[in-house]
C-alpha positions in Angstrom: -10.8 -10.5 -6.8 -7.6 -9.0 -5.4 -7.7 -11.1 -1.8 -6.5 -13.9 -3.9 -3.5 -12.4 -4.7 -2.6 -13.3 -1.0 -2.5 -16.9 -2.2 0.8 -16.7 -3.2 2.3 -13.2 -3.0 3.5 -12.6 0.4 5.5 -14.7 3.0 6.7 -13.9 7.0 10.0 -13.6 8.6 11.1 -14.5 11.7 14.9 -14.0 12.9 16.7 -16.4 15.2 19.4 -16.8 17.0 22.0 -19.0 19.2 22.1 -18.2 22.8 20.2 -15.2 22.6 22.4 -13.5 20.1 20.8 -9.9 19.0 17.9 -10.1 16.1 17.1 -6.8 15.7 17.8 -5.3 12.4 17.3 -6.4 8.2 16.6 -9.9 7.2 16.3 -10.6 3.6 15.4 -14.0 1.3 13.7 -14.8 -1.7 10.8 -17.5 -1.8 10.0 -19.3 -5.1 6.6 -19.3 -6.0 5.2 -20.8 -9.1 8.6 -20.2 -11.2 8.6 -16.6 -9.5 11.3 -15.3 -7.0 9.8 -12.6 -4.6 12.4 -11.2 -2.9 11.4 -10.1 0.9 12.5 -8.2 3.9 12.1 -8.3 7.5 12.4 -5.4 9.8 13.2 -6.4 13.6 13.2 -4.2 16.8 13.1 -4.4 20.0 10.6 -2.5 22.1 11.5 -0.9 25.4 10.2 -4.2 27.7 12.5 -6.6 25.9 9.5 -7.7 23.3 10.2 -8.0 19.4 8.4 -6.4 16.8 8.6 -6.9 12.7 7.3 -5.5 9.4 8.0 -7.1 6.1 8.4 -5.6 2.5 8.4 -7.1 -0.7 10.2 -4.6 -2.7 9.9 -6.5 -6.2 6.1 -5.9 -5.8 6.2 -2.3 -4.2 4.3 -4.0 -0.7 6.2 -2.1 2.2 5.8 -2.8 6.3 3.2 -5.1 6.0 2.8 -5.7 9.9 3.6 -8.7 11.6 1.1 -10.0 14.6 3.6 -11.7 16.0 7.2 -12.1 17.0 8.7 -14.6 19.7 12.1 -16.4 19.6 13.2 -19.6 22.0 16.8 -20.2 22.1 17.8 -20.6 18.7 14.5 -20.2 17.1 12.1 -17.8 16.6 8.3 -17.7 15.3 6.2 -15.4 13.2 2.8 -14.8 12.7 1.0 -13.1 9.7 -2.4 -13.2 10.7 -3.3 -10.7 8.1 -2.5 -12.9 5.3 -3.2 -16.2 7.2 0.7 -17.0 7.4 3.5 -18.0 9.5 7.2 -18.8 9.3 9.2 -20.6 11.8 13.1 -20.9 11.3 16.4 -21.6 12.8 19.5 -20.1 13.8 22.1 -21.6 11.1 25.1 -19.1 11.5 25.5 -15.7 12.5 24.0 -13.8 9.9 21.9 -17.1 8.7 18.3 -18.5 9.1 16.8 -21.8 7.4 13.0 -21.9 7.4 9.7 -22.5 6.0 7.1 -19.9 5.4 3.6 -21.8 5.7 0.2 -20.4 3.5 -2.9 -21.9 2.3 -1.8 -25.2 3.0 1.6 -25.0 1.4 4.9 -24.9 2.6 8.1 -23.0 0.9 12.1 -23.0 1.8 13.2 -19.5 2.8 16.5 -18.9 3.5 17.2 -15.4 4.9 20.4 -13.4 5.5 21.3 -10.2 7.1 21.8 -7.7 5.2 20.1 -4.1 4.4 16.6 -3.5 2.6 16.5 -3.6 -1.0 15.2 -0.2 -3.2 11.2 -0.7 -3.5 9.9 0.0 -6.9 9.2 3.3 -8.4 5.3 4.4 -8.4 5.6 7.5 -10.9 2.0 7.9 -11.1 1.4 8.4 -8.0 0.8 12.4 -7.6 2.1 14.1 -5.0 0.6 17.5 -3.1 -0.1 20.5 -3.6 -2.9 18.6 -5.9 -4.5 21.8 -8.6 -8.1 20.8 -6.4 -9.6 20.7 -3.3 -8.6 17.8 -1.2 -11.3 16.9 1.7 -11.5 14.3 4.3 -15.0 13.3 4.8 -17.4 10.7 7.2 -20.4 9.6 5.7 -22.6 7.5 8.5 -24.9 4.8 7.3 -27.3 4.7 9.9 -28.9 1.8 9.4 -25.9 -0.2 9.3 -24.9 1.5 12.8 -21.6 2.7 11.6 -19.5 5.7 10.1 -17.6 5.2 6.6 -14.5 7.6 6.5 -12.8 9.0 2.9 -11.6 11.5 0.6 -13.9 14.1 -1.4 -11.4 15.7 -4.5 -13.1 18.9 -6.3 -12.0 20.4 -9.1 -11.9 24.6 -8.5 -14.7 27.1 -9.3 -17.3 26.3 -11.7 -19.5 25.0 -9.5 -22.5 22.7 -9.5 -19.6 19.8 -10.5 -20.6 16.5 -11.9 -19.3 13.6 -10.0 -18.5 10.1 -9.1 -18.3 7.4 -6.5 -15.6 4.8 -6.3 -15.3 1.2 -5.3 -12.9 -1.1 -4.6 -12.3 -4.3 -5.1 -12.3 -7.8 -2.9 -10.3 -7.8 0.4 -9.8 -5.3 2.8 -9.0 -2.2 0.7 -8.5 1.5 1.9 -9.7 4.2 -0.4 -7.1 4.1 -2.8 -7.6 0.6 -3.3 -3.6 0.4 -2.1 -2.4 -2.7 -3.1 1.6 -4.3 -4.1 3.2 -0.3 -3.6 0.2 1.0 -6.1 -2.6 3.1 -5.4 -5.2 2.6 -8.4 -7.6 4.7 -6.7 -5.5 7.7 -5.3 -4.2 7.8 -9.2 -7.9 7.0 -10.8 -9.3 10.5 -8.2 -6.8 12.6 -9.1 -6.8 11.8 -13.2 -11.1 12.7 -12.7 -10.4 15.4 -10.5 -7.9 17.3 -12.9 -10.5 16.4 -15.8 -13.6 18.4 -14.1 -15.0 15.7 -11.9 -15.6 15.6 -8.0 -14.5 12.0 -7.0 -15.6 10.2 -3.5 -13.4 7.6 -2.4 -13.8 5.7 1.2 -11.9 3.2 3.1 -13.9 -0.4 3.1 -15.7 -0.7 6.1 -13.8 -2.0 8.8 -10.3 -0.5 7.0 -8.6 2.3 7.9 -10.8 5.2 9.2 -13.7 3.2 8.8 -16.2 1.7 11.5 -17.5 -1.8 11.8 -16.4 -5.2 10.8 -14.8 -6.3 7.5 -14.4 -9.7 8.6 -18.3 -10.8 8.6 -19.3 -8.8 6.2 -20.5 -9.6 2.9 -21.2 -8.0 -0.5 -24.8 -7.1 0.2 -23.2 -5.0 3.3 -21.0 -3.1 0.8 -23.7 -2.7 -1.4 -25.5 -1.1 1.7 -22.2 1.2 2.4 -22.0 2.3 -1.1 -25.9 3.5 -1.6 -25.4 5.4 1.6 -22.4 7.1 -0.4 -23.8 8.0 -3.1 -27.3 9.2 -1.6 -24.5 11.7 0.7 -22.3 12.8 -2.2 -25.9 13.7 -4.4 -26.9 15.5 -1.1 -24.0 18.3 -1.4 -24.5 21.8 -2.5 -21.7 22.0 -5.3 -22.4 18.7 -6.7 -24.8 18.5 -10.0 -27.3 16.2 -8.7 -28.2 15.0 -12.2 -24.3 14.2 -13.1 -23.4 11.9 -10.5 -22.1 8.4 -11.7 -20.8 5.2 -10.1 -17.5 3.3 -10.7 -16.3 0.1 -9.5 -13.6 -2.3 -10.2 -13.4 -6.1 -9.4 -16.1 -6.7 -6.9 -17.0 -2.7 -6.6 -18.0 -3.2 -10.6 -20.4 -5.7 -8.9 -21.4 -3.1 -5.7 -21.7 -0.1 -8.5 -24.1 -2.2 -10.4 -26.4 -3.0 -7.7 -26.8 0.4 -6.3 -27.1 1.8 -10.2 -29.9 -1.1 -10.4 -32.0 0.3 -7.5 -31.3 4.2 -8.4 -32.3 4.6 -11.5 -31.6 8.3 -11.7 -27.7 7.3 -11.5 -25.8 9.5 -14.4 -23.9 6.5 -15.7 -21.8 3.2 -14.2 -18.5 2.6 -15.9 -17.5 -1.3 -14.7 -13.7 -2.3 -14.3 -12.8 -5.7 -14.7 -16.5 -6.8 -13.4 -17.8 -9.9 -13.3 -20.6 -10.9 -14.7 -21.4 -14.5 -14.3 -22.0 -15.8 -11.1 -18.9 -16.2 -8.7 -18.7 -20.4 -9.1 -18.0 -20.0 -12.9 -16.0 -17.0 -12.6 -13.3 -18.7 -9.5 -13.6 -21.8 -11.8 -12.8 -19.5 -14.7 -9.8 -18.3 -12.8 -8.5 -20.9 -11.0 -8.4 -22.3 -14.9 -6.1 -18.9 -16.2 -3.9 -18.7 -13.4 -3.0 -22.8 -13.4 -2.7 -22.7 -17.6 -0.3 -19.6 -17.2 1.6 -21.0 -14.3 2.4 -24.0 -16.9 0.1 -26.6 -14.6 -0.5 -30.1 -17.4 -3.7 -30.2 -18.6 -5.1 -33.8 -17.3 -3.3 -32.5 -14.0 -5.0 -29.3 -14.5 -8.2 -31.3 -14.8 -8.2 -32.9 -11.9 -7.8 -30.2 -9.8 -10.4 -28.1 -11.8 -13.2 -31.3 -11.1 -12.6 -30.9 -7.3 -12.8 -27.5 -7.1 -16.3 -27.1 -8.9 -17.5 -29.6 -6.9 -16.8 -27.7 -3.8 -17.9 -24.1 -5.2 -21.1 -25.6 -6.1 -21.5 -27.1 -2.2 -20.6 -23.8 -1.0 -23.0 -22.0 -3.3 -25.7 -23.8 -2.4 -25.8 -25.9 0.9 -27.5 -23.4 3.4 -26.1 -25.2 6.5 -22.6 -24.3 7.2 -21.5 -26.9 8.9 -23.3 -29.4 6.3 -21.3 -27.6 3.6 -17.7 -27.4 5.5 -18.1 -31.6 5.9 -19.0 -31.7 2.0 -16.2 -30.0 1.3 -13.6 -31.9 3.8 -14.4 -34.9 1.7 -14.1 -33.7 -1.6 -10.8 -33.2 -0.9 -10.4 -36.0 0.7 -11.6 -38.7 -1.8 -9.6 -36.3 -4.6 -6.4 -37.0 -2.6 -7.1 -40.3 -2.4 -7.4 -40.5 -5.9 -3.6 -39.4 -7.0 0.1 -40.2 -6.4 1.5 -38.7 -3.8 3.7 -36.3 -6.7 0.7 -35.6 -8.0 -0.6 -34.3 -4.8 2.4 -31.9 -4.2 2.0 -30.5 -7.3 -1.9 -29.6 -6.7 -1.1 -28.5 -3.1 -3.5 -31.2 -1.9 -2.1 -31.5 1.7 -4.1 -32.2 4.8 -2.9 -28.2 5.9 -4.5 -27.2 2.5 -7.5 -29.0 3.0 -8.3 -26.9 6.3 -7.5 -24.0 4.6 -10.1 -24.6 1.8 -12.6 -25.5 4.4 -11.8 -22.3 5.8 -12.1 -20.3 2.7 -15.4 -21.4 1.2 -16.7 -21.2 4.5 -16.6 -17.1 4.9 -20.3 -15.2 4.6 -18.6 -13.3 1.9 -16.8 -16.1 -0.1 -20.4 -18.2 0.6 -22.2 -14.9 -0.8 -19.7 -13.9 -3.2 -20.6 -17.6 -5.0 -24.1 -17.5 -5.0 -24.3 -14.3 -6.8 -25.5 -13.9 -10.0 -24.5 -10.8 -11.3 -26.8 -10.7 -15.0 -30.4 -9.4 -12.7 -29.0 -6.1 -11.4 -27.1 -5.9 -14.9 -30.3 -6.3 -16.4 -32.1 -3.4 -14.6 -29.7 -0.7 -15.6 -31.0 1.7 -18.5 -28.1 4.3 -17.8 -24.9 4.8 -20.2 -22.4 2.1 -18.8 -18.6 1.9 -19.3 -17.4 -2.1 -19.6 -13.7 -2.3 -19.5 -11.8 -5.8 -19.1 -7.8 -6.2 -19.8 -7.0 -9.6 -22.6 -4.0 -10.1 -20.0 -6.7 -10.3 -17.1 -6.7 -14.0 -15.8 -8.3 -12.8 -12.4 -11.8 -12.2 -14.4 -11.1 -13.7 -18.2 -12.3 -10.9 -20.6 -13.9 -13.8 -23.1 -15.8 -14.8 -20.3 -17.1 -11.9 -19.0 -17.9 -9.5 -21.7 -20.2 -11.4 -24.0 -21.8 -12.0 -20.3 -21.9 -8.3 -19.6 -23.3 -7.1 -23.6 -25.9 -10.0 -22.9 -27.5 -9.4 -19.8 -27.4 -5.4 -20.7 -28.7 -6.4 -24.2 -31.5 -8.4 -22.1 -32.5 -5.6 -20.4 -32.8 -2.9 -23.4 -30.3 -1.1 -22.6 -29.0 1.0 -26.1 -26.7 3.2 -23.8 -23.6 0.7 -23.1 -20.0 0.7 -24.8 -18.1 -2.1 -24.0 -14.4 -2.5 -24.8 -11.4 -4.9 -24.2 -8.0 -3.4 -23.5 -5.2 -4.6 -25.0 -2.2 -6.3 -23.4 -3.8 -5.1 -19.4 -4.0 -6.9 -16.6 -6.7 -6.9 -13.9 -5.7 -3.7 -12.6 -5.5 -2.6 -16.0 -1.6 -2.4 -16.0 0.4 -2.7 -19.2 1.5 -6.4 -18.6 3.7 -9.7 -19.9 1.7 -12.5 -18.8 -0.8 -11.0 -16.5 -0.4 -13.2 -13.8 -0.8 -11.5 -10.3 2.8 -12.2 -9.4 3.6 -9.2 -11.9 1.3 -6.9 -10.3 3.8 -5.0 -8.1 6.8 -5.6 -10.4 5.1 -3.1 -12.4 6.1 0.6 -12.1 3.2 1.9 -14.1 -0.2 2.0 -11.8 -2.8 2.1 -14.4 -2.4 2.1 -18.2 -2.7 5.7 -19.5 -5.2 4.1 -22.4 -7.7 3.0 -19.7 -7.7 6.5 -17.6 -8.2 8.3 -21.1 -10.9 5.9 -22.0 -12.7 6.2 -18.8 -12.2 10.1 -18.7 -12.8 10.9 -22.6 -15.9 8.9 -21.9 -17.6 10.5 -18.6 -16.7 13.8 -20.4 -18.7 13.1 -23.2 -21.7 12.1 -21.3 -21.6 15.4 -18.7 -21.1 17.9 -21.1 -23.4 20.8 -20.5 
């Protein structure tokens, strides 16, 4: 689920000043979230008709020029908009080199003070690899016709010994390119080339509507990705120098979800290997989460509690009320009558704010979210009589491993499958990272990308299933 990670992880600058004093240049603050500071910085110019522009980094987390939608100052103030990440930030001029603000998200509101001043070193990503790459490094378009739109990627090959065996990748939840960039890291750029340099042709793509990809991200839904992906794997079977009988799928997060369903309906799949994969259906596992995350940002329990009631109640509306509107008013006074119900501390400290209640109508108001919800993952589990991979991190609070793994070894159990390893990984996080707490705020404070332990694991185990 990495679009939740937006919650809390990023904020928006905007730079001010009395009577039109200059703006343009480096801003920089810290915001603290959840007992975490997140340094930022703001990048200001000035385009050629007088207009201001901005990006943002977050160098503690490796995120650099996220863009900004908007930019406008009045006098002393200025205002910025994030639509990306559904936030904005509106401060004031307090000195020369001074702002005083609040950064506004999901219904909450944070101080951020910001000063002028040059941008900070991001971290270090040294597993990223870097050209020339020992393989062949394509970019491809794979049209899905009856979607109406053209998917755009990379296709790595290993050299010579053609027919290769293969595999497909898939990202997880939000907008992701095809190397699943996220915080500075690129899991999938380091996941291809790892395969690649082990013997195996790897297919990634941008989501659709993301990067060099058509359509529309925005109204799409799981079952459209699932559509994408089967188009994928029917075109990366379909090439000369690919062993049609070797070709696998792999997915982490939600793609564990996507790989599962198109394994479910193509039976001749060579194996599914599932990354930190769901597999109860999405009310239990956002409960589930919401749970981790609160517990491991030191929330009380009967506090805890509280919140946890009202949010099950309003996944469950979601879920299952087929009229929209119906299920946006359900949910508007859930939230409601839980306000009502505690002291205004209490209500500060669960972020129940009329801005946050919009926001959660919002939210669980999406056709993915509303899908995403209603989804129960054990069915397409069920169907799959291939070898599959099940990996989950013990630091993973996004998708608890104690949750989801006896889920996973029963539904595959259920179904007869005798092919299926499952194994937890010890001490990583939901991008499998070597990690403290596992809490997403660590995600891009990390330097390494992906545990060396989980690419061996996944690699050591394709091999052994490919070999001629």
């Amino acid at each position: 689920m990495n679009q939740l990670l937006f919650l809390f992880l990023f904020a928006s600058f905007t730079a001010f000043t009395q009577q039109k004093a200059p703006v343009t240049g480096d801003w920089s603050g810290s915001l603290q979230v959840m007992g975490t500071e997140l340094p930022l910085v703001f990048h200001i110019k000035e385009s050629p008709d007088g207009s201001l522009t901005a990006t943002m980094d977050s160098p503690k987390q490796g995120a650099k020029d996220i863009p900004v939608q908007s930019v406008k100052q009045v006098q002393d103030s200025l205002y910025i908009d994030m639509k990306a990440i559904g936030g904005t930030y509106a401060g004031k001029l307090s000195g020369p080199e001074t702002i005083e603000g609040q950064w506004k998200q999901g219904g909450q509101s944070f101080a951020l003070q910001l000063k002028k001043g040059a941008a900070a070193e991001t971290m270090k990503r040294p597993q990223h690899p870097k050209p020339p790459y020992p393989y062949q490094h394509t970019e491809v378009t794979v049209p899905n016709k009856e979607a109406g739109i053209t998917l755009a990627g990379t296709l790595t090959v290993p050299q010579g010994g053609s027919p290769h065996p293969a595999v497909l990748l898939f990202t997880g939840s939000g907008p992701q390119d095809r190397d699943e960039t996220i915080l500075g890291h690129k899991p999938f750029l380091v996941l291809a080339d790892h395969l690649t340099r082990q013997g195996f042709a790897v297919l990634r793509l941008d989501d659709r509507g993301v990067g060099k990809s058509g359509g529309d991200f925005a109204s799409a839904t799981t079952a459209d990705f699932v559509s994408d992906a089967a188009t994928a794997f029917e075109y990366l079977k379909g090439l000369d120098f690919i062993d049609k009988k070797k070709v696998g799928l792999l997915g982490h997060s939600e793609g564990a979800l996507i790989a599962e369903q198109v394994a479910a309906t193509h039976p001749e799949t060579a194996f599914v290997v599932l990354m930190a994969g769901n597999a109860v259906p999405g009310t239990e596992l956002l409960l589930a989460q919401n749970k981790a995350l609160l517990q491991n940002a030191g929330v009380p329990q009967e506090l805890l509690q509280k919140y946890l009631d009202l949010r099950k109640a309003q996944l469950q509306v979601a879920a299952t009320e087929k009229d929209v509107a119906k299920a946006a008013e359900q949910i508007r006074k859930l939230e409601q009558a839980a306000r009502a119900k505690v002291t205004e501390q209490e209500q500060k400290q669960l972020g129940l704010t009329p801005q946050s209640e919009q926001a959660i109508v919002s939210q669980l108001s999406s056709p993915w979210m509303r899908y995403y919800l209603a989804y129960d993952p054990a069915p397409a589990l069920r169907k799959l009589k291939m070898p599959v991979l099940v990996l989950n991190g013990t630091k993973d609070l996004q998708v608890p491993y104690q949750q989801n793994l006896p889920a996973t070894e029963k539904a595959l159990k259920a179904g007869g499958n005798k092919k299926y390893t499952i194994k937890e990984l010890p001490g990583l996080n939901h991008l499998l990272q070597t990690a403290n707490t596992g809490s997403p705020a660590e995600y891009g404070q990390i330097e390494e990308t992906i545990a060396p332990a989980a690419l061996e694991t996944i690699a050591e185990w394709m091999k052994g299933l490919v070999k001629k």
